[in-house]
Gaussian input, Z-matrix of N, CA and C with variables (Angstrom, degrees):
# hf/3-21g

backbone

0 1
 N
 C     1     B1
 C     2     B2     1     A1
 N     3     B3     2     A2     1     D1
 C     4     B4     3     A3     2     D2
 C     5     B5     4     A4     3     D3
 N     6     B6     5     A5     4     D4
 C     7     B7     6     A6     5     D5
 C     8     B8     7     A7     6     D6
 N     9     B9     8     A8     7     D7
 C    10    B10     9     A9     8     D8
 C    11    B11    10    A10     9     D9
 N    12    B12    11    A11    10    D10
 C    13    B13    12    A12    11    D11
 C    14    B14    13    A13    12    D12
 N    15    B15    14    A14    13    D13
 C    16    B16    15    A15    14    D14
 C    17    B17    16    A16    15    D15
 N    18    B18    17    A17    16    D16
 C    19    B19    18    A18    17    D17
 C    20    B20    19    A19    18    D18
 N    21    B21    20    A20    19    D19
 C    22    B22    21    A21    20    D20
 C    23    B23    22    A22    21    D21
 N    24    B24    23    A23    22    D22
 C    25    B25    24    A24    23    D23
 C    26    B26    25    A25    24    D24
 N    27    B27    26    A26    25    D25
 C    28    B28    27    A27    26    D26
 C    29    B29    28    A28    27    D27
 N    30    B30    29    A29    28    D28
 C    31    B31    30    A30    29    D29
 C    32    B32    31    A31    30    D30
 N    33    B33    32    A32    31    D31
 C    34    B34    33    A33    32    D32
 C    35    B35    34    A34    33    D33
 N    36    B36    35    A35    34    D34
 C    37    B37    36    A36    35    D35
 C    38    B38    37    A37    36    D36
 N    39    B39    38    A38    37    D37
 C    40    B40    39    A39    38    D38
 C    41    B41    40    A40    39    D39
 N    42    B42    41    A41    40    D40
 C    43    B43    42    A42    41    D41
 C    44    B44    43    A43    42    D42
 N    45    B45    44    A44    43    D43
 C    46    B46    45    A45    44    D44
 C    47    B47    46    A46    45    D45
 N    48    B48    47    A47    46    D46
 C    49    B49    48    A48    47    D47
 C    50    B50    49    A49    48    D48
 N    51    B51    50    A50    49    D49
 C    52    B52    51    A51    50    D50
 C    53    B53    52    A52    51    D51
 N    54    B54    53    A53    52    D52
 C    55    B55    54    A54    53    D53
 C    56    B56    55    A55    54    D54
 N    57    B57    56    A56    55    D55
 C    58    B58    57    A57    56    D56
 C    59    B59    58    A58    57    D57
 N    60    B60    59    A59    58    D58
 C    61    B61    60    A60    59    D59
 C    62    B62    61    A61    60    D60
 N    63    B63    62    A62    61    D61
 C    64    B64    63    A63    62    D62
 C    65    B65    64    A64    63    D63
 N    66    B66    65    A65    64    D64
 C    67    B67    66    A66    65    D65
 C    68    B68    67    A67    66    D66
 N    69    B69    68    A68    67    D67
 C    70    B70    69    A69    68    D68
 C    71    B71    70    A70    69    D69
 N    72    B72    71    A71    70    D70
 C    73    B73    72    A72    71    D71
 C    74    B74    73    A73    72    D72
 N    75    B75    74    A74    73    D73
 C    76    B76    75    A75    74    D74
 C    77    B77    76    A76    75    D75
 N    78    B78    77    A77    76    D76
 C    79    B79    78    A78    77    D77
 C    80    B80    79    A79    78    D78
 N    81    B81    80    A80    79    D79
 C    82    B82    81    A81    80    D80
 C    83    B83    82    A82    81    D81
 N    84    B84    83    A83    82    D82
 C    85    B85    84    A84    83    D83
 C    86    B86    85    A85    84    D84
 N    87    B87    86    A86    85    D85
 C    88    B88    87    A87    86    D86
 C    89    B89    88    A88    87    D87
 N    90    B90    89    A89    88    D88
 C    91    B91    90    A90    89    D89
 C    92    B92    91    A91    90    D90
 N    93    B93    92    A92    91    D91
 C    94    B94    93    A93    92    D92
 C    95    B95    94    A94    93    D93
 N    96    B96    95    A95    94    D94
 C    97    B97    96    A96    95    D95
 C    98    B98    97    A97    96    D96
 N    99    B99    98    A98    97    D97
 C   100   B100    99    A99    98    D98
 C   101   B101   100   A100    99    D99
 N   102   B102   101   A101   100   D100
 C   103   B103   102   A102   101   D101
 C   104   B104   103   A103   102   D102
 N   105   B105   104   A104   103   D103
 C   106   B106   105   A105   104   D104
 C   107   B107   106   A106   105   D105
 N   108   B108   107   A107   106   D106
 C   109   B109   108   A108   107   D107
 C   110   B110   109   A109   108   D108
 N   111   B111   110   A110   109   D109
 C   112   B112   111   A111   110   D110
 C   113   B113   112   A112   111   D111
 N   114   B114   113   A113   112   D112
 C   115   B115   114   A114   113   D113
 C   116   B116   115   A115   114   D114
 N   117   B117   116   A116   115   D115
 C   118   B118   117   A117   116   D116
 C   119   B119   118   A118   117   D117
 N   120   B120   119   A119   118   D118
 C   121   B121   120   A120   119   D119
 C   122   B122   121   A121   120   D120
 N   123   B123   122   A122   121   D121
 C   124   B124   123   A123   122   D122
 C   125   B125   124   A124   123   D123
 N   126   B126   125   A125   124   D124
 C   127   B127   126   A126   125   D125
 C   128   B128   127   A127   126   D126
 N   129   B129   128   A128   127   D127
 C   130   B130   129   A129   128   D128
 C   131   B131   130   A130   129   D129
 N   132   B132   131   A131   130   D130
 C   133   B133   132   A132   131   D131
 C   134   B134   133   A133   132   D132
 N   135   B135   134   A134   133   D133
 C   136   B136   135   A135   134   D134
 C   137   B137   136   A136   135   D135
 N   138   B138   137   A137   136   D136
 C   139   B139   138   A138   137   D137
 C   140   B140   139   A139   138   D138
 N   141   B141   140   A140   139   D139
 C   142   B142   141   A141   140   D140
 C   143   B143   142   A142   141   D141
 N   144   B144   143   A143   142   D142
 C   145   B145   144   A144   143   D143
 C   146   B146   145   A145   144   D144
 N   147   B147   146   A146   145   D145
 C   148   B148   147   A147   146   D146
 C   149   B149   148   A148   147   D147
 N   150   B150   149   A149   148   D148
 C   151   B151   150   A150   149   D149
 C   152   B152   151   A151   150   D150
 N   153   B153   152   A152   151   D151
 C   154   B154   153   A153   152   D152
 C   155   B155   154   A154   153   D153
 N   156   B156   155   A155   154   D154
 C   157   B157   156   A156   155   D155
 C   158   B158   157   A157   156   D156
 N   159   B159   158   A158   157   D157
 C   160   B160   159   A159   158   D158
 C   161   B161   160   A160   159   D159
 N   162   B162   161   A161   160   D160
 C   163   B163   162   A162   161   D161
 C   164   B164   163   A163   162   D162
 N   165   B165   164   A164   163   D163
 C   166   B166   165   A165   164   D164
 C   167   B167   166   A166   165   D165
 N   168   B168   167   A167   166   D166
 C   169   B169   168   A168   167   D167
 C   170   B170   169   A169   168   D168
 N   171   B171   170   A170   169   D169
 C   172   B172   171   A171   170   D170
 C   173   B173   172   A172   171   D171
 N   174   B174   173   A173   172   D172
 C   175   B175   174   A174   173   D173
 C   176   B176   175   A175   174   D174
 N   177   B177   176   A176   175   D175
 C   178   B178   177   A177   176   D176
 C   179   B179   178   A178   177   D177
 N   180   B180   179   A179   178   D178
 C   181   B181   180   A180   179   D179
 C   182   B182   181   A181   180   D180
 N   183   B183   182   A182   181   D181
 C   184   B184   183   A183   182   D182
 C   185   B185   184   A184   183   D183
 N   186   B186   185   A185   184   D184
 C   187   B187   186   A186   185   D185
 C   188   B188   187   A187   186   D186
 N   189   B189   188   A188   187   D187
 C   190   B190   189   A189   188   D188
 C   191   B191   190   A190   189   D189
 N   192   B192   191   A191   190   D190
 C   193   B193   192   A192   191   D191
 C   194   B194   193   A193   192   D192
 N   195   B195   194   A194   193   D193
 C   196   B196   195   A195   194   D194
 C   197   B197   196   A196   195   D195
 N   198   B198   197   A197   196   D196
 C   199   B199   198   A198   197   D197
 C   200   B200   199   A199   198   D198
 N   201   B201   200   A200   199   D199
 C   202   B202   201   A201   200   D200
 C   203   B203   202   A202   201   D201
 N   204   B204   203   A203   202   D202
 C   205   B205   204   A204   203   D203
 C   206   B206   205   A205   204   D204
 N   207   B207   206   A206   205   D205
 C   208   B208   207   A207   206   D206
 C   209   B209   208   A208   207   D207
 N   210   B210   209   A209   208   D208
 C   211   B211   210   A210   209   D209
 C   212   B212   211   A211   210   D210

   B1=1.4489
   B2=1.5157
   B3=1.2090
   B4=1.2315
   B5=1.5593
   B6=1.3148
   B7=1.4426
   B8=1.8148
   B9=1.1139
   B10=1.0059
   B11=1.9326
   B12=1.2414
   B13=1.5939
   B14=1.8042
   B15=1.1455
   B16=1.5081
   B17=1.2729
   B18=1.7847
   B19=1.4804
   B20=1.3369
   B21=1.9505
   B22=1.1620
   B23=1.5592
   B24=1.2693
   B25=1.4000
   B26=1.5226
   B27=1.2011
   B28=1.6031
   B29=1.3384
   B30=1.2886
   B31=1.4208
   B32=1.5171
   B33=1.5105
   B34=1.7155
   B35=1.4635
   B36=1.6481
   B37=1.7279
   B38=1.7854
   B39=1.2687
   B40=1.7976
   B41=2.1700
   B42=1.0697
   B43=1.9457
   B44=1.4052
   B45=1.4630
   B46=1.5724
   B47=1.7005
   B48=1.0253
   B49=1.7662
   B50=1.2099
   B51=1.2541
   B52=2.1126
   B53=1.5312
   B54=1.4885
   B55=2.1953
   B56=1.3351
   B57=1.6287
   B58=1.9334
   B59=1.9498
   B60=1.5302
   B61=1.3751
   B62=1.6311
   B63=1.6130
   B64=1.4740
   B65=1.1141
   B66=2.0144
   B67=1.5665
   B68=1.6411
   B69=1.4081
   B70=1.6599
   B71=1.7512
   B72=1.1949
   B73=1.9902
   B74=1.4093
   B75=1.6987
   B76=1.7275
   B77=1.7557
   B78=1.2374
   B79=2.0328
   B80=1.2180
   B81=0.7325
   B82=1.7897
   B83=1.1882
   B84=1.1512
   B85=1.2158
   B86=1.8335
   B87=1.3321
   B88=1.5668
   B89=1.6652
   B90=1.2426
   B91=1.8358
   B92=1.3462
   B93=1.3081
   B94=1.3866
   B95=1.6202
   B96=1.0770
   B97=1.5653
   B98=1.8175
   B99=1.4376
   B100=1.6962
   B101=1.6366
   B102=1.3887
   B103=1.5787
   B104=1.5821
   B105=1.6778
   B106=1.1315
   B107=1.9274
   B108=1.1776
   B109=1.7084
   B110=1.5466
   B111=1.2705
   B112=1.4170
   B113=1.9245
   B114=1.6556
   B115=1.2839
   B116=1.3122
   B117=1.3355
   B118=1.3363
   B119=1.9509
   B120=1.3502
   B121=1.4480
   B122=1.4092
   B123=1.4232
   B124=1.7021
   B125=1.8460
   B126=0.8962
   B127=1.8282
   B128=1.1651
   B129=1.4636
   B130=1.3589
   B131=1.4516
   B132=1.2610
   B133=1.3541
   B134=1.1929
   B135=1.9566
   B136=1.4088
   B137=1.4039
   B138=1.3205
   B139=1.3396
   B140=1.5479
   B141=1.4635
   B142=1.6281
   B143=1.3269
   B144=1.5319
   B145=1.2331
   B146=1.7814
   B147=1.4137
   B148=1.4611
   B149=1.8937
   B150=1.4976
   B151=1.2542
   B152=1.5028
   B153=1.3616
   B154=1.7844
   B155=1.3979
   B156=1.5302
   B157=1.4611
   B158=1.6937
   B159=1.3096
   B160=1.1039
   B161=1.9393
   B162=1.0504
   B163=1.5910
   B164=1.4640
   B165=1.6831
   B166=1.7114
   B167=1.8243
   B168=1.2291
   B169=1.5937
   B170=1.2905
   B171=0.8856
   B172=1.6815
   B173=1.9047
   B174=1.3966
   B175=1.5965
   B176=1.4324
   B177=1.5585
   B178=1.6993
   B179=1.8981
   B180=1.1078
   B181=1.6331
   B182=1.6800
   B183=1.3872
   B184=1.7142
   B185=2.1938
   B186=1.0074
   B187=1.6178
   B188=1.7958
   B189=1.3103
   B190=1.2029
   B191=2.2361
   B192=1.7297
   B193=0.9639
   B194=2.1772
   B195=1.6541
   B196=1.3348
   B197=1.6540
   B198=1.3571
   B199=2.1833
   B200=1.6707
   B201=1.2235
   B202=1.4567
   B203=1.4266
   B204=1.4869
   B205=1.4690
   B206=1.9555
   B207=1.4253
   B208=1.3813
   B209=1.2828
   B210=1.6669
   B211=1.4056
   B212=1.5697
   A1=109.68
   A2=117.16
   A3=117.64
   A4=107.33
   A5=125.24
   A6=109.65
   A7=119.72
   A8=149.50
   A9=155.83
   A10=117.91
   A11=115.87
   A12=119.89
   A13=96.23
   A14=113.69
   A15=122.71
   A16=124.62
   A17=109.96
   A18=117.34
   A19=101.21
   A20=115.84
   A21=94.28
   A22=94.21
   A23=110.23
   A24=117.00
   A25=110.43
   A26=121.32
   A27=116.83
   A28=84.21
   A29=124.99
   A30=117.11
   A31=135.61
   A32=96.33
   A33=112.04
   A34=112.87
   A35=112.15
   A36=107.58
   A37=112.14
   A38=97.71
   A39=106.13
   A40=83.93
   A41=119.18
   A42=101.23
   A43=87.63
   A44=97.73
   A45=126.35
   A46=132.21
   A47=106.26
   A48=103.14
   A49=101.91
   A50=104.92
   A51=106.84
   A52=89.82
   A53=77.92
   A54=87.51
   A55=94.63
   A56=94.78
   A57=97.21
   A58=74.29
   A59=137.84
   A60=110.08
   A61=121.07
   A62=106.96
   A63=130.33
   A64=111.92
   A65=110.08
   A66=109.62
   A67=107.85
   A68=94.32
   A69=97.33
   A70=106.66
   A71=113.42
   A72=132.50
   A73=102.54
   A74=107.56
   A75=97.21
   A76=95.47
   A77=94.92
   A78=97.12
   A79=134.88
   A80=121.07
   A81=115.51
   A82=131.47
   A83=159.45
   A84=150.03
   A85=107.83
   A86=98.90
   A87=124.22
   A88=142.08
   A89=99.39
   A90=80.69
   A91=125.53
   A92=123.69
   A93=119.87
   A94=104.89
   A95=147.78
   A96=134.54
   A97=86.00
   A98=79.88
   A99=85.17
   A100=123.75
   A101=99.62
   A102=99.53
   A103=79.74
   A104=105.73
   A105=139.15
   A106=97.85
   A107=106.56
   A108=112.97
   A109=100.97
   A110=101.25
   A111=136.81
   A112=97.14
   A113=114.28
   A114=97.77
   A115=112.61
   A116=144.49
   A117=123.33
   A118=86.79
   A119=109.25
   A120=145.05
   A121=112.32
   A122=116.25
   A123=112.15
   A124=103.87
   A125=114.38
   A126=104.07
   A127=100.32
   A128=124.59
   A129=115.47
   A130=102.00
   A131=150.18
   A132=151.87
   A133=112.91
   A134=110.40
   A135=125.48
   A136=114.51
   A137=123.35
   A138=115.62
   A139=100.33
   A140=126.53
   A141=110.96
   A142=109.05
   A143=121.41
   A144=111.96
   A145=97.22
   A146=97.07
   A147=86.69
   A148=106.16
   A149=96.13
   A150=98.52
   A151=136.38
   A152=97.34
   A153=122.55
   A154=103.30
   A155=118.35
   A156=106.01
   A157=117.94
   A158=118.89
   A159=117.91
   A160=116.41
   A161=104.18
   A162=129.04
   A163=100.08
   A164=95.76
   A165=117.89
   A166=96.90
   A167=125.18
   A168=110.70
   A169=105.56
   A170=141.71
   A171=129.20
   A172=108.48
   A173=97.12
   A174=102.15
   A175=107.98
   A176=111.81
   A177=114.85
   A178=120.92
   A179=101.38
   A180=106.11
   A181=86.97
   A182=115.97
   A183=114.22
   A184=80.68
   A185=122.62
   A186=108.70
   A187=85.66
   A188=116.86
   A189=139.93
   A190=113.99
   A191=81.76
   A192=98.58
   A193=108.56
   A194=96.34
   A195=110.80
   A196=130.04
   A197=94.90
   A198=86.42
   A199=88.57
   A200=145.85
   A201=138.17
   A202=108.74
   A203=100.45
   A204=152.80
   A205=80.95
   A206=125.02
   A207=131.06
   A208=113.57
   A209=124.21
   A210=125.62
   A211=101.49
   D1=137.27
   D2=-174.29
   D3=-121.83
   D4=133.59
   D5=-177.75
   D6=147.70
   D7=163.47
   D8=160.14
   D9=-61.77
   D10=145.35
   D11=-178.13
   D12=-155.96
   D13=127.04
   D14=143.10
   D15=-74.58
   D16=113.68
   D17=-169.76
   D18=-112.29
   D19=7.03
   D20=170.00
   D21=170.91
   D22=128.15
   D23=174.39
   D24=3.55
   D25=-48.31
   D26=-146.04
   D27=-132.26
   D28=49.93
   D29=-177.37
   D30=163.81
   D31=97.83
   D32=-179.45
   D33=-75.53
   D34=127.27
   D35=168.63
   D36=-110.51
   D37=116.37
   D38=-154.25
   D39=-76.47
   D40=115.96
   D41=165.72
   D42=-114.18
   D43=155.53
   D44=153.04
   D45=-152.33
   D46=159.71
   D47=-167.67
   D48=-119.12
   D49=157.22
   D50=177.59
   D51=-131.67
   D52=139.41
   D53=164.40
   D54=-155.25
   D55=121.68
   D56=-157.98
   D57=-142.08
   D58=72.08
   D59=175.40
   D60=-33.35
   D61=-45.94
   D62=-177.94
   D63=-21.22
   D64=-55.91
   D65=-161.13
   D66=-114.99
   D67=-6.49
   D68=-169.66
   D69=-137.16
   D70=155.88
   D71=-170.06
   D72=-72.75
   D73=-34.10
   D74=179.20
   D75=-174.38
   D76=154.39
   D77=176.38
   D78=-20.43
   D79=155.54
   D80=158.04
   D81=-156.83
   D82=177.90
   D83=-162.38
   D84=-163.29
   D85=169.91
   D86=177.34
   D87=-170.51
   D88=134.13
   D89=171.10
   D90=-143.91
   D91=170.33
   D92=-147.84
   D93=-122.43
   D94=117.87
   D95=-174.54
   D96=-97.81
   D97=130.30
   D98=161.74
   D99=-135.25
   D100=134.21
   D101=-152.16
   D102=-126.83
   D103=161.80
   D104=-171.97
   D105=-64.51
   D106=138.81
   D107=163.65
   D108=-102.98
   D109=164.36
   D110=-172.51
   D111=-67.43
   D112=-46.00
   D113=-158.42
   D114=-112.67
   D115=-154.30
   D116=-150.98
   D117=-119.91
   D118=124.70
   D119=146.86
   D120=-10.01
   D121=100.53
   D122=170.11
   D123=-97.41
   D124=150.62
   D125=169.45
   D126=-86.75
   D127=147.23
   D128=-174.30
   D129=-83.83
   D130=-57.22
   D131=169.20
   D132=7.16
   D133=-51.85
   D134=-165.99
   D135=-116.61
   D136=31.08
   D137=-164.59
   D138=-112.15
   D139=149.39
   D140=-163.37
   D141=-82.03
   D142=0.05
   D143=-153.42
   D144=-88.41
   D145=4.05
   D146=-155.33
   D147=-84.95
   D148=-18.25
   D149=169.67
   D150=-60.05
   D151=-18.16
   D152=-167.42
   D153=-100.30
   D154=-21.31
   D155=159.32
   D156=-86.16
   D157=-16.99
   D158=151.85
   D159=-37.03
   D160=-70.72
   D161=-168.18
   D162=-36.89
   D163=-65.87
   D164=-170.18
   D165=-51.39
   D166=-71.59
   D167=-178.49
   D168=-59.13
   D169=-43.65
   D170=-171.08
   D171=-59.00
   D172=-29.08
   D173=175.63
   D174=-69.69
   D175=-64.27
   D176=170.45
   D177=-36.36
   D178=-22.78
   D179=-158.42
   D180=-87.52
   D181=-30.19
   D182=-158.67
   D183=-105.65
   D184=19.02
   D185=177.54
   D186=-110.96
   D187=-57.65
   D188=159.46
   D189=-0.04
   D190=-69.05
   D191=-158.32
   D192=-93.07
   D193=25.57
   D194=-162.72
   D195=60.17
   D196=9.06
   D197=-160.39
   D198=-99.80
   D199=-2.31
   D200=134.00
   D201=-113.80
   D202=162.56
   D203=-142.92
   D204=-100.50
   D205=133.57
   D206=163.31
   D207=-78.28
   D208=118.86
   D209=-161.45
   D210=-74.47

């Protein structure tokens, strides 16, 4: 089953299964309880920081690839 469930007022358990023969010997599965935090909720989609982790790997990829100098 793949999918979201409320197991409890204060609490979603996200499970999902993979069956990929391609990349893996046999199935597997997982799930995630997700409970409320203490501080207030950014969406990640819209949050600015997300642009600056863009930057940061795009920097590693060009240190990586010798064309900058490791700070």
């Amino acid at each position: 089953m793949n999918g979201s469930q409320r197991v409890w007022p204060t609490e979603i358990r996200y499970r999902f299964e993979v069956r990929d023969p391609t990349n893996y010997i046999q199935d597997w599965a997982g799930e995630i309880p997700m409970l409320p935090e203490p501080w207030p909720f950014h969406e990640y989609a819209c949050h600015k920081i997300n642009c600056s982790s863009a930057n940061i790997l795009a920097g590693a990829r060009q240190v990586e690839a010798g064309m900058l100098k490791k700070p």
